[in-house]
C-alpha positions in Angstrom: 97.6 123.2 92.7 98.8 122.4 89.5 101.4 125.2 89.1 102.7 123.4 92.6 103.3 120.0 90.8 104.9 121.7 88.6 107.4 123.4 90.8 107.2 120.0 92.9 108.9 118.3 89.4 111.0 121.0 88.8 112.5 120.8 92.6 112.9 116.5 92.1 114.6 117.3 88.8 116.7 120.0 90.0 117.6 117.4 93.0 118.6 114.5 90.5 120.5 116.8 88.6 122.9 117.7 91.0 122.8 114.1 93.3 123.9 112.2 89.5 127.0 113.7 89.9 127.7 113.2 93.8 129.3 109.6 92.9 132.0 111.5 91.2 132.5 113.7 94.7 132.4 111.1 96.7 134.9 108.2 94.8 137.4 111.7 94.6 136.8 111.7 98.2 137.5 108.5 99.0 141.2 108.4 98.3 142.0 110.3 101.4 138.9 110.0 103.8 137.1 107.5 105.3 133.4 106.9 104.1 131.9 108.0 107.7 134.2 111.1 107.6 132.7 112.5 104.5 129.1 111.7 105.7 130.1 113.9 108.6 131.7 116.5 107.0 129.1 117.0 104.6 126.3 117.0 106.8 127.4 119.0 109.9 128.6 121.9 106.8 124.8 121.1 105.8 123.5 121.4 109.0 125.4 124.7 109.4 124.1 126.1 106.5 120.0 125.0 107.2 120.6 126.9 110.5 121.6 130.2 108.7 119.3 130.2 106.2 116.7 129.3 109.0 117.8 130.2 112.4 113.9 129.7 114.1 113.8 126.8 116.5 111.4 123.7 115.5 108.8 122.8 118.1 107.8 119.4 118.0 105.2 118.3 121.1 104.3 114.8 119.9 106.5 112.2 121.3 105.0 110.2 118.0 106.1 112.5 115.4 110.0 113.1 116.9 109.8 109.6 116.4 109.7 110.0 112.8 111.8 112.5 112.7 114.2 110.6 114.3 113.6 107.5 111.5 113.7 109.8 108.9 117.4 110.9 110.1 119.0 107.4 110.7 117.3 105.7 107.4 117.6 109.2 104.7 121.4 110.2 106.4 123.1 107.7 108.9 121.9 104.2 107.2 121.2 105.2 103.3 124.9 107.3 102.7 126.6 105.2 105.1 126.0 101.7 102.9 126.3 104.1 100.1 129.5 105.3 100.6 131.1 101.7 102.0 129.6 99.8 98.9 131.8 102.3 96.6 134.8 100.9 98.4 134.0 97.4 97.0 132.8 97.7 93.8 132.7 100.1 91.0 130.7 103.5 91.0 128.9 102.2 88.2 127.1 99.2 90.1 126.7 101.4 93.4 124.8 103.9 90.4 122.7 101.2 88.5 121.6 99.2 92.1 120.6 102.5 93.9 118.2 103.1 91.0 115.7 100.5 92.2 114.8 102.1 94.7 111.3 103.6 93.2 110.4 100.2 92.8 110.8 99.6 97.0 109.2 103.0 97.5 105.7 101.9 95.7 105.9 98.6 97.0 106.6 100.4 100.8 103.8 102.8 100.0 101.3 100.5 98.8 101.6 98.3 101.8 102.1 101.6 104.9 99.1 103.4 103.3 96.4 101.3 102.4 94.0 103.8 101.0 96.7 104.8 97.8 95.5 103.9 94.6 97.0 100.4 93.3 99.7 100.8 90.9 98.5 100.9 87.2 101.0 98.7 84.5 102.6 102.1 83.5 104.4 101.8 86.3 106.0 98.4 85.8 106.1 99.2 82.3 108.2 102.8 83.2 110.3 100.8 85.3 110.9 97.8 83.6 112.1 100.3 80.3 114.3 102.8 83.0 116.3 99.8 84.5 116.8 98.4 80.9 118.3 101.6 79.8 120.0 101.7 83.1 122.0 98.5 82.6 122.2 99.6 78.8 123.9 102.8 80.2 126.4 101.1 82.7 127.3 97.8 81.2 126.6 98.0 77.5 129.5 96.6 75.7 131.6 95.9 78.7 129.3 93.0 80.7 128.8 93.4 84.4 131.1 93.3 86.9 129.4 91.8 90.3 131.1 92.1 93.8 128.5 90.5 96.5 129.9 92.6 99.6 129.4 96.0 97.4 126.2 95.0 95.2 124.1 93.6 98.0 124.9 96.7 100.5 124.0 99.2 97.4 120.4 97.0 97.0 120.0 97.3 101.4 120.6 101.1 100.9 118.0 101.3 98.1 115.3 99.9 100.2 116.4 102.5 103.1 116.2 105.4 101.1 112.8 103.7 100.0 111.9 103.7 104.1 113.6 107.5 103.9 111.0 108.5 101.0 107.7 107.0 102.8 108.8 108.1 106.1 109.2 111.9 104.5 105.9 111.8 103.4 104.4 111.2 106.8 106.2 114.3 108.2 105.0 116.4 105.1 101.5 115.8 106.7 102.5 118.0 110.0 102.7 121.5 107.9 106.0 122.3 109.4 108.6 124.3 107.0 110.4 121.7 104.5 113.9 123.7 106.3 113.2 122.9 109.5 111.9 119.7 109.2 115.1 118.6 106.6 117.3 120.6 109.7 115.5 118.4 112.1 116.2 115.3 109.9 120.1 116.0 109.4 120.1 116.6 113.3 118.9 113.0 114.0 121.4 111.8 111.0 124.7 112.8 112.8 123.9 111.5 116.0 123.0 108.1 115.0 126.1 108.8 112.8 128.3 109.2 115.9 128.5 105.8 117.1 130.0 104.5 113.4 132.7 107.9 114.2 134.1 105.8 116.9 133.7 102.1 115.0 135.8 103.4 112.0 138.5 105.4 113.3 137.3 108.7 112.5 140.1 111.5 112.6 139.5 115.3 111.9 142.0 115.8 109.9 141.5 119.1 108.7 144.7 119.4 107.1 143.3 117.2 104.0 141.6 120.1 103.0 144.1 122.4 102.3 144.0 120.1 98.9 141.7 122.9 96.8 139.9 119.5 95.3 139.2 118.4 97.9 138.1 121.5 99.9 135.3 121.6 96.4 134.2 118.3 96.3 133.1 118.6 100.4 131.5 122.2 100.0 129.2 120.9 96.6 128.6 117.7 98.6 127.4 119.4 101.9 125.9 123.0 100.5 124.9 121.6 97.5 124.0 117.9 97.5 122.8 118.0 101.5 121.5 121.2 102.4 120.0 122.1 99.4 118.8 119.1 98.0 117.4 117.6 100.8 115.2 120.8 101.0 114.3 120.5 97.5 113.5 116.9 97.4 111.2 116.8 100.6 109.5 119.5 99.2 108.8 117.5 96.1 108.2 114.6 98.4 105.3 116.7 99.8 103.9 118.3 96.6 103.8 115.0 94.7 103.9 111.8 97.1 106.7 109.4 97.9 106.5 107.5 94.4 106.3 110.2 91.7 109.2 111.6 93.1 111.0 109.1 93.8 110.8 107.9 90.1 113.5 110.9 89.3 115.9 108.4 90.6 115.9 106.6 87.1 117.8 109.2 86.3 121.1 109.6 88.3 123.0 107.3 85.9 122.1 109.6 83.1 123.2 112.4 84.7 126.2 110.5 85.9 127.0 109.7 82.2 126.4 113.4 81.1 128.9 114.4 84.0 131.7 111.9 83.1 131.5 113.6 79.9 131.8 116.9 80.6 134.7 116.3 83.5 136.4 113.5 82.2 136.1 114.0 78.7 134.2 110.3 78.4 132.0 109.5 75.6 128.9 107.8 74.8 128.5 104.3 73.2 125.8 103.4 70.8 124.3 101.5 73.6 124.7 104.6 76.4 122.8 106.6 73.5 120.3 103.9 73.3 120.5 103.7 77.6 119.4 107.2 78.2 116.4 107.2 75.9 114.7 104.3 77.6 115.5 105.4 80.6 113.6 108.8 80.0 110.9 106.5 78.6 110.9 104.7 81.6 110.7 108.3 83.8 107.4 109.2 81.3 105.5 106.5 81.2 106.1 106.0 84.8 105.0 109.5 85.4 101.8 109.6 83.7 99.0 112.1 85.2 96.6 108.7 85.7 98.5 106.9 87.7 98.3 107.9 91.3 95.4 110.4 91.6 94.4 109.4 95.6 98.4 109.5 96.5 98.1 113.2 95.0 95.1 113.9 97.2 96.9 112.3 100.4 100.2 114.2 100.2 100.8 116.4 103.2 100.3 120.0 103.5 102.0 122.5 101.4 104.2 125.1 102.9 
């Protein structure tokens, strides 16, 4: 059991790693595509991809549980990336980044309330979050103050809490044993068709001729191979091993790994206060990951694979 946290941390880690940098993707993105039309892109080349790697069909006999699936799908792919991606169109990358990083906060106060029999939050937590979103703000804003735009800021907190609903929801479908590929294939199937009716809403052209742009051809094939196929594997896995809230946790980390990515592609550096940023917020990821702090979730986490 506890070499399968550790690959459970390893996978959430692994996840982060690669989703800190999909801001980057998607603002590159943005200059020629609609937000809807990279959602779609990304995830039917996702979708693609889940069926090849896993081709056996997913039986699911309980109304109850397609339910789920069917939340799962329009709150973790239609809802979350949708606000996502409009929000970046109104206000910077680094607010979208910062907001978004709240959203372990919603997931324990969602998973404290949905499962009743989960251990009560200890202070570590607070204190782990409290020190992550001061590092957070010290990464994004230090020296430069805040920049708030209402439309953008309160659609990036809306799509925090979703991804929060994502994250609880997740665990719940862990509990049915089925393969992490299938059920994340199941999930992405549900995304696109509640995805459909925004297709029609925003104008949505194919457009395929965008992509004969090389950068632009990348950016979609690490977004849908790499930040939706495979990471949506990986972190539902982790989401099983370890419960909704030490996973979700990792999250303190995107603007870290956004900061570590603007370095290496645009050739950004670090302030004293980014330096000072990253360190709390890696505190923050610690103490909020202490071993004491949420035993029963551990013991109520859904099958393994």
């Amino acid at each position: 059991m506890e070499n399968k946290n550790t690959i459970g941390h390893v996978a959430a880690a692994v996840t982060i790693l690669i989703w800190g940098t999909t801001f980057i993707s998607t603002k590159i993105l943005l200059i020629d595509f609609k937000p809807v039309e990279i959602l779609f892109y990304r995830f039917v080349m996702g979708l693609i991809a889940l069926f090849i790697v896993c081709p056996k069909r997913l039986v699911v006999a309980d109304k109850k549980r397609e339910v789920m699936f069917a939340l799962a799908g329009l709150c973790g792919v239609s809802l979350y990336y949708l606000l996502e991606n409009i929000a970046l169109t109104y206000t910077l990358a680094t607010n979208v980044g910062v907001i978004i990083s709240v959203a372990p906060f919603f997931t324990a106060v969602i998973t404290r309330i949905v499962y009743r029999d989960s251990e009560k939050l200890r202070v570590n937590f607070f204190v782990g979050f409290l020190s992550a979103m001061a590092g957070i703000c010290l990464i994004s804003f230090g020296g430069s103050g805040m920049t708030i735009n209402p439309v953008g800021d309160l659609l990036s907190v809306f799509a925090a809490f979703i991804w929060a609903c994502y994250s609880v929801i997740t665990r719940k479908i862990s509990s049915y044993g089925y393969s992490t590929v299938q059920s994340t294939r199941r999930i992405f199937i549900y995304g696109i068709i509640f995805m459909i009716p925004a297709l029609f809403v925003s104008g949505f052209e194919l457009g395929l001729g965008r992509f004969v742009n090389p950068v632009y051809t990348f950016n979609i094939i690490f977004l849908g191979l790499g930040a939706s196929a495979m990471c949506f594997v990986t972190w539902n896995f982790a989401l099983k091993v370890l419960g909704a809230v030490k996973t979700s946790v990792y999250i303190y980390m995107v603007p870290v790994i956004t900061v570590g990515a603007s370095m290496l592609v645009l050739g950004e550096r670090v302030s004293v206060y980014g330096g000072i940023g990253i360190l709390l917020t890696v505190a923050g990821l610690l103490i909020s990951e202490m071993k004491f702090s949420f035993k029963k979730e551990e013991k109520s986490c859904g099958a393994a694979e």
